[in-house]
One Martini backbone bead per residue (centre of mass of N, CA, C, O) as a GRO file, in nm:
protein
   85
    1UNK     BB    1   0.230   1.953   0.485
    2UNK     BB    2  -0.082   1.887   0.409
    3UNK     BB    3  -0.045   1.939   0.093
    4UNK     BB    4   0.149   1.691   0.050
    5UNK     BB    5  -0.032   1.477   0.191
    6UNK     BB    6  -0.223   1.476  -0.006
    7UNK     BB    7  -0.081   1.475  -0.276
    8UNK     BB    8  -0.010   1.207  -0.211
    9UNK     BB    9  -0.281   1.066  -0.127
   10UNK     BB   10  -0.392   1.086  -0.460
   11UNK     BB   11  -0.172   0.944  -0.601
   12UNK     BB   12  -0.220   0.656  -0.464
   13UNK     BB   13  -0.512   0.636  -0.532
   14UNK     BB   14  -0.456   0.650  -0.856
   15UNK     BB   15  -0.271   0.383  -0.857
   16UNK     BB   16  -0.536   0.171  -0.749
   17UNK     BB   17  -0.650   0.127  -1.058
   18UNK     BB   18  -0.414  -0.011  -1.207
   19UNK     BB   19  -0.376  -0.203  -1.006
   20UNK     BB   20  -0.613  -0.381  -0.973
   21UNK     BB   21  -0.584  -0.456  -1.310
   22UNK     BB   22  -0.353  -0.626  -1.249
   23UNK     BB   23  -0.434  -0.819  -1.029
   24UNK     BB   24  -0.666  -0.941  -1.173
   25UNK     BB   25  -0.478  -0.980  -1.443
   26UNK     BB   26  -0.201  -1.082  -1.363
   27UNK     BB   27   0.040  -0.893  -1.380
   28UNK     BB   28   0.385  -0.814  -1.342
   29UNK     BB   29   0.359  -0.489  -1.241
   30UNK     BB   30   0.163  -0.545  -0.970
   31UNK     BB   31   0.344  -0.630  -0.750
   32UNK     BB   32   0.572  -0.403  -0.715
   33UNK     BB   33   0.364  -0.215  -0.659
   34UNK     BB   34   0.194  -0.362  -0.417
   35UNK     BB   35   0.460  -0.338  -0.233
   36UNK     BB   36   0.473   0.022  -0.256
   37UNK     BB   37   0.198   0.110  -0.174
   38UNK     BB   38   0.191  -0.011   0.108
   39UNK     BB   39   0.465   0.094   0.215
   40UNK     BB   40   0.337   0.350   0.214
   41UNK     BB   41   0.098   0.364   0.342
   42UNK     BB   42   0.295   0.267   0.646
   43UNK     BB   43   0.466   0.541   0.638
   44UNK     BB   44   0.192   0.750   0.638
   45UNK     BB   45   0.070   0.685   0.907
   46UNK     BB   46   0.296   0.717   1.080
   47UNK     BB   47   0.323   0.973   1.005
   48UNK     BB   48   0.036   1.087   1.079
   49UNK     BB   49   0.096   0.977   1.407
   50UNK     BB   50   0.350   1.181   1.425
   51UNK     BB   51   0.157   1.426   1.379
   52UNK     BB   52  -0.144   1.394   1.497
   53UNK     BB   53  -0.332   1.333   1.224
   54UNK     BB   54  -0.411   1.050   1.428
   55UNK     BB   55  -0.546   0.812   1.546
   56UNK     BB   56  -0.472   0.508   1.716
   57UNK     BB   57  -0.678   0.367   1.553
   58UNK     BB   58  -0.622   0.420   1.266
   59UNK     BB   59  -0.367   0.339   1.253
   60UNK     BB   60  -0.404   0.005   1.322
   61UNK     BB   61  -0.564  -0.034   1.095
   62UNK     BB   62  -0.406   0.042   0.848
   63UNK     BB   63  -0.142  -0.128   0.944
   64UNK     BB   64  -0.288  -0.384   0.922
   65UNK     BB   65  -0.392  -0.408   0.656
   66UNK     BB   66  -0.101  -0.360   0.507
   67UNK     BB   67   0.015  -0.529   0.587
   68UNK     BB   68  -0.136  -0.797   0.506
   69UNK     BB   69  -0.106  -0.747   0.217
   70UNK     BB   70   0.219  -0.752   0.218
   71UNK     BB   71   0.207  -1.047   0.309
   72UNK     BB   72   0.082  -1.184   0.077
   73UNK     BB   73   0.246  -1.096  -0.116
   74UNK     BB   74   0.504  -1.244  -0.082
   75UNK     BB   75   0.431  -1.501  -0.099
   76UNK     BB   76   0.556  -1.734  -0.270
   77UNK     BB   77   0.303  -1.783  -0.480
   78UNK     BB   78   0.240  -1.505  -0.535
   79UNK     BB   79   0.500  -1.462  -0.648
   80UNK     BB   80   0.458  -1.714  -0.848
   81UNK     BB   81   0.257  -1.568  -1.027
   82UNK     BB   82   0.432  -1.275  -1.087
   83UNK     BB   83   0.705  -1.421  -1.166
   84UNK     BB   84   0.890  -1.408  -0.930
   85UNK     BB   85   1.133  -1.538  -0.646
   0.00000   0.00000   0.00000
């Protein structure tokens, strides 16, 4: 179990380098991805929180932070720049 959570956050790590220059180069493919990777970002959270792997302190800042950015992303003019609707 340990070996698969890592392998998952390995992934999601090198998926974040693509972000990135997505995001900054406001790209139509960086809203979805950012979109996914927050949302598993908050399910792997959870999921080591339910594991005992992670301090209630580190879940709910890394929960914070993921919350807050997933909710930017939706906000109108956010997807309307990514040419959402």
């Amino acid at each position: 179990m340990l070996t698969a959570m890592g392998v998952i956050l390995v992934g999601i790590a090198l998926l974040l380098f693509p972000l990135a220059y997505g995001l900054w180069t406001v790209r139509r493919w960086a809203w979805p991805l950012g979109v996914g990777l927050e949302g598993a970002n908050i399910l792997l959270a959870l999921a080591r929180l339910a594991g005992g792997r992670e301090t209630i302190a580190s879940a709910l800042l890394t929960l914070m932070i993921a919350g807050t950015i997933l909710y930017y992303l939706t906000l109108r003019p956010v997807r309307a720049l990514f040419g959402r609707s």
